[in-house]
C-alpha positions as CSV (number, residue, x, y, z in Angstrom):
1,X,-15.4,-38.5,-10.2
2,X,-17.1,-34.8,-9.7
3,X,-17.2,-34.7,-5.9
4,X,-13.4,-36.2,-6.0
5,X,-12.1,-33.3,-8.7
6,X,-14.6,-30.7,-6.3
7,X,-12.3,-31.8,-3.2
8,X,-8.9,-32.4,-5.4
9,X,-8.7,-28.9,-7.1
10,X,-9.6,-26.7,-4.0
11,X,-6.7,-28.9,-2.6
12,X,-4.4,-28.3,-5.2
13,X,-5.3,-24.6,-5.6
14,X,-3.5,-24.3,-1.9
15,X,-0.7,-26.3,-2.6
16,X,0.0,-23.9,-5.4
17,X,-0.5,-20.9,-3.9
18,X,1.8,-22.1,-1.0
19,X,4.6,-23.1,-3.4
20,X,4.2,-19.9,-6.2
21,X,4.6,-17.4,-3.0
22,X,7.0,-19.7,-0.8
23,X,9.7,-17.0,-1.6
24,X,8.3,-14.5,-0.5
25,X,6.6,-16.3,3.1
26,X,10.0,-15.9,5.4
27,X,10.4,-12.4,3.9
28,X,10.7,-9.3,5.9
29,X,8.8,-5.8,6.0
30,X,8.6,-4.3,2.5
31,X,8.1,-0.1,2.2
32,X,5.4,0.7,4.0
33,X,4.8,-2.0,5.9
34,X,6.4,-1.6,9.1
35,X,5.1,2.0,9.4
36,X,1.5,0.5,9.0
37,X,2.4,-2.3,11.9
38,X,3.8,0.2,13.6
39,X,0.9,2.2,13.8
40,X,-1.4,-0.9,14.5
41,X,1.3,-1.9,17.4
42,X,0.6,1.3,19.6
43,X,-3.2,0.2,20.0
44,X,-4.5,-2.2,23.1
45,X,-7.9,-3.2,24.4
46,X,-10.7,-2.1,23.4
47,X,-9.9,1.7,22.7
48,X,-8.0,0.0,19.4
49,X,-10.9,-0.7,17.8
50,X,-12.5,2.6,18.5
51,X,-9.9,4.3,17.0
52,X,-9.5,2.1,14.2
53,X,-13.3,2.9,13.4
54,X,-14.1,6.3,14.4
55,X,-10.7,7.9,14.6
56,X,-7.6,6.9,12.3
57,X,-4.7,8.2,12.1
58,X,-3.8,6.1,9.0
59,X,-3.9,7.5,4.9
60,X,-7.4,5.9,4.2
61,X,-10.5,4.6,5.9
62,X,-9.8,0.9,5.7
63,X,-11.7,-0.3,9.2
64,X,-12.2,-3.8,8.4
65,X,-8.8,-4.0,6.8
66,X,-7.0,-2.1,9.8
67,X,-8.8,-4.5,12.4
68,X,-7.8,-7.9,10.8
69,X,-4.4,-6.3,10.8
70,X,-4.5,-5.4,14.4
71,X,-5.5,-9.1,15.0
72,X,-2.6,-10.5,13.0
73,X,-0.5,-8.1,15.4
74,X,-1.7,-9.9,18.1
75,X,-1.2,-12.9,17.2
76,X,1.9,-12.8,14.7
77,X,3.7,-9.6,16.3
78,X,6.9,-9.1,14.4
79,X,7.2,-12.0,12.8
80,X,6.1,-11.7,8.8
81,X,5.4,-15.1,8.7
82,X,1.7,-15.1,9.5
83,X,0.9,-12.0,7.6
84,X,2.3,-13.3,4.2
85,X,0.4,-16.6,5.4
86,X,-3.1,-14.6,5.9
87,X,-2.5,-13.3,2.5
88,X,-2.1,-16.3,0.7
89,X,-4.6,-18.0,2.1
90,X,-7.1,-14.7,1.1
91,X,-5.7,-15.0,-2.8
92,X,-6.1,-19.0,-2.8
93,X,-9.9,-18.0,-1.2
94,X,-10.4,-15.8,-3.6
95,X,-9.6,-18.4,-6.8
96,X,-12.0,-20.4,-5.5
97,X,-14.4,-18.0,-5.3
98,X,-13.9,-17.2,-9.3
99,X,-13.9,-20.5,-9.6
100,X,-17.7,-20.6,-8.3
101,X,-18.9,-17.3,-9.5
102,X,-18.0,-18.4,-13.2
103,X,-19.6,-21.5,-12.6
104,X,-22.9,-19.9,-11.6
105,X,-22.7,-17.6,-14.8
106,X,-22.4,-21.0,-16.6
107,X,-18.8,-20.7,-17.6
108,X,-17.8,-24.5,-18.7
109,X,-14.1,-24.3,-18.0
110,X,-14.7,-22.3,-14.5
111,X,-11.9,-24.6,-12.4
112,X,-9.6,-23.4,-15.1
113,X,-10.9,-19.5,-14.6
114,X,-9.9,-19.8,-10.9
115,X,-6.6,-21.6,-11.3
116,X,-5.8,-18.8,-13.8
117,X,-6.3,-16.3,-11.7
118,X,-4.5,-18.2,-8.8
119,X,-1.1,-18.2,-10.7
120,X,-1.7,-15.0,-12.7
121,X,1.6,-13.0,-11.8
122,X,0.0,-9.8,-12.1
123,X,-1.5,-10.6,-8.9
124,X,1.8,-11.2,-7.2
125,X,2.0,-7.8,-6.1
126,X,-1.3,-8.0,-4.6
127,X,-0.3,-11.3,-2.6
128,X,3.3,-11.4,-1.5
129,X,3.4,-7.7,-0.3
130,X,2.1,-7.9,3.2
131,X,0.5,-4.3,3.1
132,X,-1.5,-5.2,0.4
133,X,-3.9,-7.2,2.8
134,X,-6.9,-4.7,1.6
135,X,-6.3,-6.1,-2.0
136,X,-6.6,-9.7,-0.6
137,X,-8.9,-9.0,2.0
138,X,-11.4,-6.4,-0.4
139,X,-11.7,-9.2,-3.1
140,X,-13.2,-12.2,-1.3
141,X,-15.6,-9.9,0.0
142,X,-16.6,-8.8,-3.4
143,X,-16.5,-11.9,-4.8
144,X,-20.0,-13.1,-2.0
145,X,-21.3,-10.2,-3.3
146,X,-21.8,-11.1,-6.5
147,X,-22.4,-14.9,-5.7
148,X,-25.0,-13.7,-3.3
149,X,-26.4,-11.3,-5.7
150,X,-26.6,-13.8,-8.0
151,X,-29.1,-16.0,-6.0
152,X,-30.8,-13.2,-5.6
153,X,-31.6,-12.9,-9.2
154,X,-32.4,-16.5,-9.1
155,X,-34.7,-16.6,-6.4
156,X,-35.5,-12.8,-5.2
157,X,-34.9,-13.8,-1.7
158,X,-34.8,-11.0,0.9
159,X,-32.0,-12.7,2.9
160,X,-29.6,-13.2,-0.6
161,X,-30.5,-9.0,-0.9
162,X,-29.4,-8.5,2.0
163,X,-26.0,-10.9,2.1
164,X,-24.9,-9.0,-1.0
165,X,-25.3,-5.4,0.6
166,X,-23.7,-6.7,3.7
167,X,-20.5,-7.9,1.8
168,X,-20.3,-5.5,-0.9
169,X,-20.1,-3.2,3.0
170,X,-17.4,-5.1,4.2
171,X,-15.4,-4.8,0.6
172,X,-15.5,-1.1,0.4
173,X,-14.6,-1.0,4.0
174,X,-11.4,-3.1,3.0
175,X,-10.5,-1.1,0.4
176,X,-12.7,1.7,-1.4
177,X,-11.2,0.9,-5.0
178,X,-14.3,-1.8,-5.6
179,X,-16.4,1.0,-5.4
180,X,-17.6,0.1,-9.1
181,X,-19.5,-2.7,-7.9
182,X,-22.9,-1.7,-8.2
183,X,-22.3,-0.6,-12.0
184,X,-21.0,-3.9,-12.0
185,X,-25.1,-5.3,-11.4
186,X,-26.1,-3.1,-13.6
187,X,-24.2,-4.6,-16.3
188,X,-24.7,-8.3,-15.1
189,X,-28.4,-7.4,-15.6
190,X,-28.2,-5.8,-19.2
191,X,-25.8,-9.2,-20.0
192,X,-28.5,-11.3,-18.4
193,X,-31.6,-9.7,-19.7
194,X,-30.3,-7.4,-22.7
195,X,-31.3,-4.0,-21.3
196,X,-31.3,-3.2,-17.5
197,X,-34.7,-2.6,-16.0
198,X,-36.1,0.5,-13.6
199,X,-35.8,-2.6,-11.5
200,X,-32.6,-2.9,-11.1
201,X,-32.0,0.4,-11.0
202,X,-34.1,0.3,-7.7
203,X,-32.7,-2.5,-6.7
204,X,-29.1,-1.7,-7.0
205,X,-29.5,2.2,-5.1
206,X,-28.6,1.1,-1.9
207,X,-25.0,0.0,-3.4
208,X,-25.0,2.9,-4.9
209,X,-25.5,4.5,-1.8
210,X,-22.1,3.1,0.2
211,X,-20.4,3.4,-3.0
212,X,-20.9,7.3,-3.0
213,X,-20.6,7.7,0.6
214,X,-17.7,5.5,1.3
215,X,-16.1,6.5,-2.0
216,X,-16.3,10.5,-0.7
217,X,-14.5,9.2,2.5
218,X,-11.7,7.4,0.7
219,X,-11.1,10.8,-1.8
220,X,-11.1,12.7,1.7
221,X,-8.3,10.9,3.6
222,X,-6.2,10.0,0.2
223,X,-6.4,14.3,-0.5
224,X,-5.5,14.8,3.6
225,X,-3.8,12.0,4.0
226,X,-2.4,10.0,1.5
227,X,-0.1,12.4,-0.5
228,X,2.4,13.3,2.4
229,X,4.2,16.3,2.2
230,X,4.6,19.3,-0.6
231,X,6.3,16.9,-2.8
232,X,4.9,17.8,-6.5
233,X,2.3,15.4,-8.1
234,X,2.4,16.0,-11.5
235,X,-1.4,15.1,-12.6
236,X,-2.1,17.5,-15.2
237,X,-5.1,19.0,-16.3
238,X,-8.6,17.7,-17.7
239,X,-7.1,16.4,-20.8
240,X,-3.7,15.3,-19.2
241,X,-6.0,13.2,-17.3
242,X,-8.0,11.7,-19.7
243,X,-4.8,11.1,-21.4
244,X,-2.9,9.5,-19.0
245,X,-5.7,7.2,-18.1
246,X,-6.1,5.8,-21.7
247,X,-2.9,4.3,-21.7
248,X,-2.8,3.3,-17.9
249,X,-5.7,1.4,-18.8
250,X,-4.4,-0.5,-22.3
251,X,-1.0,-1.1,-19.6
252,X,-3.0,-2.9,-17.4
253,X,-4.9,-5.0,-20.2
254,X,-1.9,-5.5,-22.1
255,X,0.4,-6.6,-18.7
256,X,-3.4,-8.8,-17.9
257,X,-2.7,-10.8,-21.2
258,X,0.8,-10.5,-21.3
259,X,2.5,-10.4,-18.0
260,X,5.7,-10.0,-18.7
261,X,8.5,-7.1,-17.3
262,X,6.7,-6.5,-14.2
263,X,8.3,-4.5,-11.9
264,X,7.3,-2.8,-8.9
265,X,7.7,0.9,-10.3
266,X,7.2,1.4,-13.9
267,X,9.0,4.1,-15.6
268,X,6.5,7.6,-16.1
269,X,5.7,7.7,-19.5
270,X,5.6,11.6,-21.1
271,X,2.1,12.7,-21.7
272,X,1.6,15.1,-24.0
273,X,-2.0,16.2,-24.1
274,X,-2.0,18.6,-27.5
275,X,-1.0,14.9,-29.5
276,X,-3.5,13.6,-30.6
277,X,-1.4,10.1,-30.6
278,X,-1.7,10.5,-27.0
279,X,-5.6,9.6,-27.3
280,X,-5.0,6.6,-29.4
281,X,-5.7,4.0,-26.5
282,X,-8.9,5.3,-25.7
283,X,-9.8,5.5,-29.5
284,X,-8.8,1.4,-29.7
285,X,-10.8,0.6,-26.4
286,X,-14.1,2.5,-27.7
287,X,-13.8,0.9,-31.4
288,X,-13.5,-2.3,-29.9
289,X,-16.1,-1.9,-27.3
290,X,-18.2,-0.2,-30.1
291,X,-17.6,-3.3,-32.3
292,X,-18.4,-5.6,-30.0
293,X,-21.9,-4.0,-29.2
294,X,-22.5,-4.5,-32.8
295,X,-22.1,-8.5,-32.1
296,X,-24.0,-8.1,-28.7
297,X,-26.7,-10.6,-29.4
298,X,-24.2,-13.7,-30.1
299,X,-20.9,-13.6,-28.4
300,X,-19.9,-10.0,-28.1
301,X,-22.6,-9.6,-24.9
302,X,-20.1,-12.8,-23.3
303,X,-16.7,-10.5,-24.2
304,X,-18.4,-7.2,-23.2
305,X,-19.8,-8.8,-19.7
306,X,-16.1,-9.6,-18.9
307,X,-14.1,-6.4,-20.3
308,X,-16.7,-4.5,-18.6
309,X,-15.7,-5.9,-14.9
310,X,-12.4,-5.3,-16.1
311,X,-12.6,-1.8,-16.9
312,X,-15.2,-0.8,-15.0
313,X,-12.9,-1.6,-12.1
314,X,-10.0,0.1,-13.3
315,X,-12.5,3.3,-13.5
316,X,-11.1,4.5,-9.9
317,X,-7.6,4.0,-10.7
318,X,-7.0,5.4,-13.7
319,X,-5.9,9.0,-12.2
320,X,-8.9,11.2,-13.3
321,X,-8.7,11.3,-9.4
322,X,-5.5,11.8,-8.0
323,X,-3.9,9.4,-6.3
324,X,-0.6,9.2,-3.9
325,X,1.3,6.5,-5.9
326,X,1.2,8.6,-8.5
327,X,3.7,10.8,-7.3
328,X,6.5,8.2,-8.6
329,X,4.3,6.1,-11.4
330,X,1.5,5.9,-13.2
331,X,0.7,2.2,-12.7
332,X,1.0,-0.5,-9.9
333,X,-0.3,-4.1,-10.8
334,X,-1.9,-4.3,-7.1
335,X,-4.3,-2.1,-8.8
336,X,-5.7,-4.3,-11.4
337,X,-6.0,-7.3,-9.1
338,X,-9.8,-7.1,-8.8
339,X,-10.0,-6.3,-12.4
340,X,-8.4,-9.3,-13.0
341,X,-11.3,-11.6,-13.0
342,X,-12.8,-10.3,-15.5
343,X,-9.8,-11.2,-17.6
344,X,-9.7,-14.8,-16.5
345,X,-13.1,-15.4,-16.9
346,X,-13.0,-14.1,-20.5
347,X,-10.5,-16.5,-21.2
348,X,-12.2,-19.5,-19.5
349,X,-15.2,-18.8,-21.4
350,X,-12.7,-18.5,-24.4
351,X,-12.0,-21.7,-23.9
352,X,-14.7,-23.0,-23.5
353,X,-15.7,-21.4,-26.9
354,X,-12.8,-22.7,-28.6
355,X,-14.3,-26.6,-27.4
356,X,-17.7,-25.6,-29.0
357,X,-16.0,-24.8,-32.1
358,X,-13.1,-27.8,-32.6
359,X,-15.2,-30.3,-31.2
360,X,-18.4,-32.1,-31.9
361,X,-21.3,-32.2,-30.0
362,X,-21.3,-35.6,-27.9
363,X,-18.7,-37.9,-26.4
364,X,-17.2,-38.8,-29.5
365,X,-13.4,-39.3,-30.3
366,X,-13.1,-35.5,-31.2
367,X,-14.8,-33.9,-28.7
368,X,-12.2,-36.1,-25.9
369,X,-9.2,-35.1,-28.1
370,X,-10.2,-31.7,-28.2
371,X,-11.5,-31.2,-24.7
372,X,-8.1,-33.1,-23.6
373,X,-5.9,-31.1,-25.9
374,X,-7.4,-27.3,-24.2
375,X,-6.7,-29.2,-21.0
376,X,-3.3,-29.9,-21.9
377,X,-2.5,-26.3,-23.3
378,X,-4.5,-24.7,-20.5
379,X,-2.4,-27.0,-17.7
380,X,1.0,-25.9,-19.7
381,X,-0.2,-22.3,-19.6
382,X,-0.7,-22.5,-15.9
383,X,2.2,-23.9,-15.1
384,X,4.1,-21.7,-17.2
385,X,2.7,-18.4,-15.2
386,X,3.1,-20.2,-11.5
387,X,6.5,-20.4,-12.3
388,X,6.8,-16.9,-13.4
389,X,4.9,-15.9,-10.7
390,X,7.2,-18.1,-8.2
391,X,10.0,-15.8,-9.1
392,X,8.7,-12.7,-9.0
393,X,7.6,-13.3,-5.9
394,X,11.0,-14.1,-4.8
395,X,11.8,-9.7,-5.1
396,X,9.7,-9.9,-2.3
397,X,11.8,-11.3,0.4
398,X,12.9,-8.1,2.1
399,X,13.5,-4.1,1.6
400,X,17.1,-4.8,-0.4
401,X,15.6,-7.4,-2.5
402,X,12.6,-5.5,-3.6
403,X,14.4,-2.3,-4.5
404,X,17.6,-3.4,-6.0
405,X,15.3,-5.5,-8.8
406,X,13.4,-1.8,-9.2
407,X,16.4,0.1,-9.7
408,X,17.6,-3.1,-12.2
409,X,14.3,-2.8,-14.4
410,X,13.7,1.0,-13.8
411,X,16.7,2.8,-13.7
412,X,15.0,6.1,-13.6
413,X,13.1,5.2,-10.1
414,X,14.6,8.1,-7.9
415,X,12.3,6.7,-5.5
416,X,13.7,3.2,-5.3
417,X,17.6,4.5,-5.5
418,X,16.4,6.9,-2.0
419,X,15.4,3.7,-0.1
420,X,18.0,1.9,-1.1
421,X,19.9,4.6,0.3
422,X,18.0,4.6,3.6
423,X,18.4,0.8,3.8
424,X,22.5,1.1,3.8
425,X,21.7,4.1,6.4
426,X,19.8,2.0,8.9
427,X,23.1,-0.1,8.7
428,X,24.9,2.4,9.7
429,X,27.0,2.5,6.4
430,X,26.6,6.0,5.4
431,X,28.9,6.3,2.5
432,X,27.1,3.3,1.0
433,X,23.7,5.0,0.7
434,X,25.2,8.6,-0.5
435,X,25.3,7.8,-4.0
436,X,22.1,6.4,-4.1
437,X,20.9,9.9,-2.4
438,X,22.7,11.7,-4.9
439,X,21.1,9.3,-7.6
440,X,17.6,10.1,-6.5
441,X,18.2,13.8,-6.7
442,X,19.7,13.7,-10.2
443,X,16.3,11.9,-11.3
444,X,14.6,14.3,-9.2
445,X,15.8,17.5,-8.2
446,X,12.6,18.6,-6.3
447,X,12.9,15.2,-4.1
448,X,12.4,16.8,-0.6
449,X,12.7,13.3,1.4
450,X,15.9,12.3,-0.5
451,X,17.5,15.7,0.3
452,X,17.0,15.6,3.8
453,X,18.5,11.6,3.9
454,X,21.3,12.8,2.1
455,X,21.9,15.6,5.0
456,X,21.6,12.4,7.7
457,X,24.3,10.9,5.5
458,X,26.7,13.4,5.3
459,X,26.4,14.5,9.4
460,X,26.7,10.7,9.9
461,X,30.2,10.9,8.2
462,X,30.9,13.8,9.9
463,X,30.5,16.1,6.6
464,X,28.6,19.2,8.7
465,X,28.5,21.8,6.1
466,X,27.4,19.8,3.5
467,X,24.7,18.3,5.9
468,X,23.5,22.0,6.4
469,X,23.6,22.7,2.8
470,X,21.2,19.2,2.3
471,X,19.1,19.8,4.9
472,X,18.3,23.8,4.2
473,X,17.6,22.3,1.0
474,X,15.0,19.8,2.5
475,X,13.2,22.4,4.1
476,X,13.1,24.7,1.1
477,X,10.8,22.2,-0.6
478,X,9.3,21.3,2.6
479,X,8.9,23.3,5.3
480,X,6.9,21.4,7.4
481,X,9.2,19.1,8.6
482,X,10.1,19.1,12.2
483,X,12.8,16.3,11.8
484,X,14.4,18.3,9.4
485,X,14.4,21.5,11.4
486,X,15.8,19.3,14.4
487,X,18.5,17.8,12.5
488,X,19.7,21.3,10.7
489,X,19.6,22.5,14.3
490,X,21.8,19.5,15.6
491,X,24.6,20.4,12.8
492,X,24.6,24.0,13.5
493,X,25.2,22.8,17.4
494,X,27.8,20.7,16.3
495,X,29.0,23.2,14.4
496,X,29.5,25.7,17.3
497,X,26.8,27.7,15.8
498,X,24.2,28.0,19.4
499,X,21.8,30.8,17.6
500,X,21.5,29.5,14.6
501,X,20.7,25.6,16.4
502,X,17.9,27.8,18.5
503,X,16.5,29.2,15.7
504,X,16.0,26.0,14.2
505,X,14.9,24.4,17.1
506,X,12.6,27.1,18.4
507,X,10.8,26.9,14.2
508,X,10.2,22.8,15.3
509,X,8.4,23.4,18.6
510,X,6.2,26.2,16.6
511,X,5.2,23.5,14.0
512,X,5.2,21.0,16.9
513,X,4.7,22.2,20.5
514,X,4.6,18.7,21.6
515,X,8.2,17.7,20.0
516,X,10.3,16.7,23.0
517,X,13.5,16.4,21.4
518,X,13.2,20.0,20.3
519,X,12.7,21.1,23.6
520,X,15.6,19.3,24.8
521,X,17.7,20.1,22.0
522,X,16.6,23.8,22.4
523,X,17.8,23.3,25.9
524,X,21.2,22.0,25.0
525,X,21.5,25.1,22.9
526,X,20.5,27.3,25.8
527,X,23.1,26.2,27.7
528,X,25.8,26.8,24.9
529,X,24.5,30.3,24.8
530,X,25.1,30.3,29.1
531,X,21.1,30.9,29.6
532,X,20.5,28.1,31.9
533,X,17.1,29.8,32.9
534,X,16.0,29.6,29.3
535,X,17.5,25.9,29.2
536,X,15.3,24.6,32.2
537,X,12.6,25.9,31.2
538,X,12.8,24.0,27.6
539,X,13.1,21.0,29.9
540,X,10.0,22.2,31.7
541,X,7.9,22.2,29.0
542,X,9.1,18.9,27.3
543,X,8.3,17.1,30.7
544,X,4.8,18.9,30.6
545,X,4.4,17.7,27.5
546,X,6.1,13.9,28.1
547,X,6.4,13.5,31.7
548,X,8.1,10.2,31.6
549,X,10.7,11.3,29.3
550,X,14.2,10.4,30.5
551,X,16.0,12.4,28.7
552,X,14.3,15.8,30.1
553,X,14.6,14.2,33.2
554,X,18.2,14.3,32.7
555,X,19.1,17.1,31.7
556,X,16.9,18.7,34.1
557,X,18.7,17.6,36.8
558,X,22.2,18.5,35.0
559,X,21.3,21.8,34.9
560,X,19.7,22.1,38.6
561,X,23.4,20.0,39.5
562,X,25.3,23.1,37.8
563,X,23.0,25.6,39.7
564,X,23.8,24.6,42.8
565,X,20.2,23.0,43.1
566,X,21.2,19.5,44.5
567,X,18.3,18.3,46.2
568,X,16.4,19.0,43.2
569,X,18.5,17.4,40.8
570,X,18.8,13.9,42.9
571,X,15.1,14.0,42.3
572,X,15.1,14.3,38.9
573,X,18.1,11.5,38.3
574,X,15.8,9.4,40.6
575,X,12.7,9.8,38.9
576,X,15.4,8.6,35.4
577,X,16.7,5.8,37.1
578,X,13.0,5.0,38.1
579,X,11.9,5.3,34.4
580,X,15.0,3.6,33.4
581,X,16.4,1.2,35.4
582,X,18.9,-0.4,33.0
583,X,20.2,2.5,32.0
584,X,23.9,2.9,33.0
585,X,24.1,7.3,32.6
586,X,20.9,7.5,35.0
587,X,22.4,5.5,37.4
588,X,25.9,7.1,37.5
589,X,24.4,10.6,37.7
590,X,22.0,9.9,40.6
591,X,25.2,8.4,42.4
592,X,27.2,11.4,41.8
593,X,24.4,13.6,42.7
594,X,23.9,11.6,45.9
595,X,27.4,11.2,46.7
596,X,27.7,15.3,46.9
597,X,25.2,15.7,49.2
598,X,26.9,13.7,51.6
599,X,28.6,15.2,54.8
């Protein structure tokens, strides 16, 4: 009956995972994911992985993550099928896993633990949302650690040692949030032994080692790379701070044990650091904590071993470093996915507790009904949160989906109404998404990203000075934005405004001397202005710059045609029909170009 239930459950832990995120599987790309395909896409041979390890490009230092991505692009390409299929499969890994790591730390109702976690809908987020592969990917990894770091507690085997460094390597290089993990030894070693030992403390430095280097990496690119733009992050001071991440962290416990109104942006709650109400969370955690030290030596060690992984792991998270995300919340439950296990195990260990307790020892009538009543409860309580879980992973079928149920629950999301917005713009329905602009900016006047989408609305629909007006705007909050610049410019052209277009134009090949379509566009302008000189050599320096862009190429010859330089511009339309075969306005120009040179 063991080995069957040791093949059954594993078994039926898939089948639910595939059924709780079967919504979500045939589901498109969500936010960011198709700018990080995109930029996994441009990479072949073996130069990908060189830049994927010693050169990215990308907002954090995720090599291991970034390469299993580059291998789904291979293999999956476009189609989101596979990816949200890689990611279940990592989740349903990862509940077995829980399920074996409690059963080493002699947790009786361990299957229980990892089904728990499995259909946990706080971990939704972390699962059906295809860019969170580093959640999935990070906590498997993590997971052999510990397993392996157990056995070598058991046995002190070099090779165990070793297997735990080299996974606890491969977690932080999925995704640098675990980077509690060797605090995490520390306290398995104070719950085992009742005080942690100089050797442990030797024992666990090399951890502590990646964790700081690693961790120093991943503050790096988040501070260089991860915020974007000027937009304004409000994190506050030192006691702001410590405010904010009291209650971030009572959010996350409360959502753990009660997940209910999830939503994938939660309203920013007002901080205000001179309250002394505003320190009230971190009060209740270090009373209970403090409480529970007092009952250390009967079951309080048990409950602080498994808040501890909790909130040890939530340490990183909590904003006394700042993050990006919090630009638009202060909580995201992808971020308390690995802290989740120590919730789980808690309450498998709870329940195993609660059998101790109602029951008698042997296998009398009373210990069955018991041990079959918790089973009963503890099957309903599963199945109750895989359904919840089953819808919400249903908001994560596509873009639309995903943001519509965020503006629903959050009404004050100015970052969910502005992509909205951009979805009705990719459509091509520009007066759908201008309200939604407009909506953003009310919630956030300072919104540099929605300002400048409102300014591709309104030239879209032909509304050119109010386009102007939204895009001046834009760049007012942020200058550094070459689209912007080259969309102002392209209003003032339109506008019959040449100088004013060039000026534009000539401030985005400054930030950008590589931006082709500034060139060109400055070229265009040129020409208005009747300095063709001045336009050819714009066209000049975008070739130099992108020789095998067809535009230039193009325009080049238009201007040579108009010059009276015909041999030279049949060169140029050649070299475009070359580049572009298929292309019907290379074509026609090289004809007409060829046809006047004839007798």
């Amino acid at each position: 009956m063991g080995r069957l239930r040791t093949i059954l459950l594993p078994l039926g832990m898939f089948l639910a995972a595939g059924w709780i995120y079967w919504p979500a599987m045939h589901g498109g790309w969500i936010w960011d994911d198709r700018t990080e395909i995109d930029q996994i896409a441009v990479l072949h041979g073996a130069p990908a992985l060189r830049m994927i390890w010693i050169a990215p490009h990308t907002g954090d230092y995720y090599p291991v993550k970034t390469t299993l991505e580059w291998l789904q692009w291979l293999e999956w390409g476009n189609h989101t099928f596979g990816y949200h299929l890689t990611n279940v499969f990592l989740h349903a890994c990862s509940a077995l896993l829980v399920w074996r790591l409690l059963q080493k730390l002699g947790v009786r109702w361990a299957g229980w633990g990892g089904l728990l976690f499995l259909v946990h809908p706080l971990a939704v987020e972390s699962v059906a949302w295809i860019d969170e592969l580093k959640n999935a990917l990070s906590l498997p990894f993590l997971l052999l650690a510990m397993l392996a770091w157990l056995d070598f507690e058991e046995g002190r085997a070099a090779k165990s040692y070793l297997l735990s460094l080299f996974f606890f390597l491969l977690a932080m290089l999925s995704k640098s949030s675990v980077v509690m993990f060797p605090c995490l030894l520390l306290l398995y070693g104070g719950w085992k032994r009742g005080a942690i030992r100089a050797a442990d403390l030797r024992a666990t430095a090399p951890f502590f080692g990646i964790s700081a280097a690693l961790g120093l990496v991943a503050i790096w690119f988040q501070q260089h790379h991860g915020f974007g733009g000027t937009l304004v992050i409000p994190f506050g001071g030192p006691l702001t701070r410590t405010a904010r991440a009291g209650l971030v962290a009572a959010f996350y416990f409360l959502k753990g044990v009660f997940p209910v109104g999830l939503m994938p942006v939660y309203p920013r709650w007002r901080i205000d650091p001179a309250s002394p109400v505003s320190y009230l969370p971190w009060l209740a955690i270090l009373l209970g904590l403090g409480w529970l030290w007092t009952v250390r030596r009967a079951w309080g060690r048990d409950v602080l071993f498994g808040l501890g992984w909790f909130f040890l792991n939530l340490l990183p998270v909590l904003g006394f470093i700042p993050i990006s995300h919090m630009r638009f919340t202060w909580a995201m439950d992808h971020l308390a996915y690995v802290p989740l296990v120590g919730l789980v195990g808690l309450a498998a260990a709870g329940f195993a507790a609660l059998e101790t307790r109602l029951g008698s020892p042997g296998p009398n009538g009373k210990a069955l009904l018991v041990r079959y009543g918790l089973g009963l409860g503890g099957a309903v309580l599963c199945a109750l949160l895989a359904v919840a879980s089953h819808r919400y992973a249903a908001i994560f079928l596509g873009d639309e989906t995903f943001w519509s149920y965020a503006v629903a629950h959050n009404p004050d999301a100015w970052l969910a109404d502005n992509n909205l917005g951009n979805i009705y713009l990719d459509r091509g329905e520009a007066q759908a998404a201008v309200p939604y602009y407009e909506r953003a900016l009310q919630l956030n006047p300072q919104y540099a990203e929605a300002e400048y989408n409102l300014g591709l609305a309104c030239a879209q629909l032909g509304r050119l000075p109010e386009a102007v007006v939204h895009y001046t705007a834009s760049l007012r909050l942020e200058p550094v934005n070459e689209g912007a610049r080259n969309n102002l410019g392209n209003a003032y052209l339109r506008l019959d405004q040449p100088i004013e277009a060039s000026r534009q134009y000539a401030e985005a090949v400054r930030l950008d001397p590589g931006d082709v379509l500034a060139q060109c566009n400055w070229a265009v302008a040129s020409m208005r202005l009747g300095r063709p000189d001045e336009a050819l050599a714009h066209y000049q320096a975008a070739l130099r710059s992108q020789p095998n862009y067809v535009p230039a190429h193009l325009g080049l010859g238009g201007i040579l045609a108009e010059t009276g330089r015909m041999d030279e511009a049949v060169r140029e339309f050649a070299i475009a029909a070359r580049l572009a075969p298929n292309d019907p306005v290379a074509r026609e120009y090289l004809q007409r170009a060829q046809a006047s040179l004839r007798p």
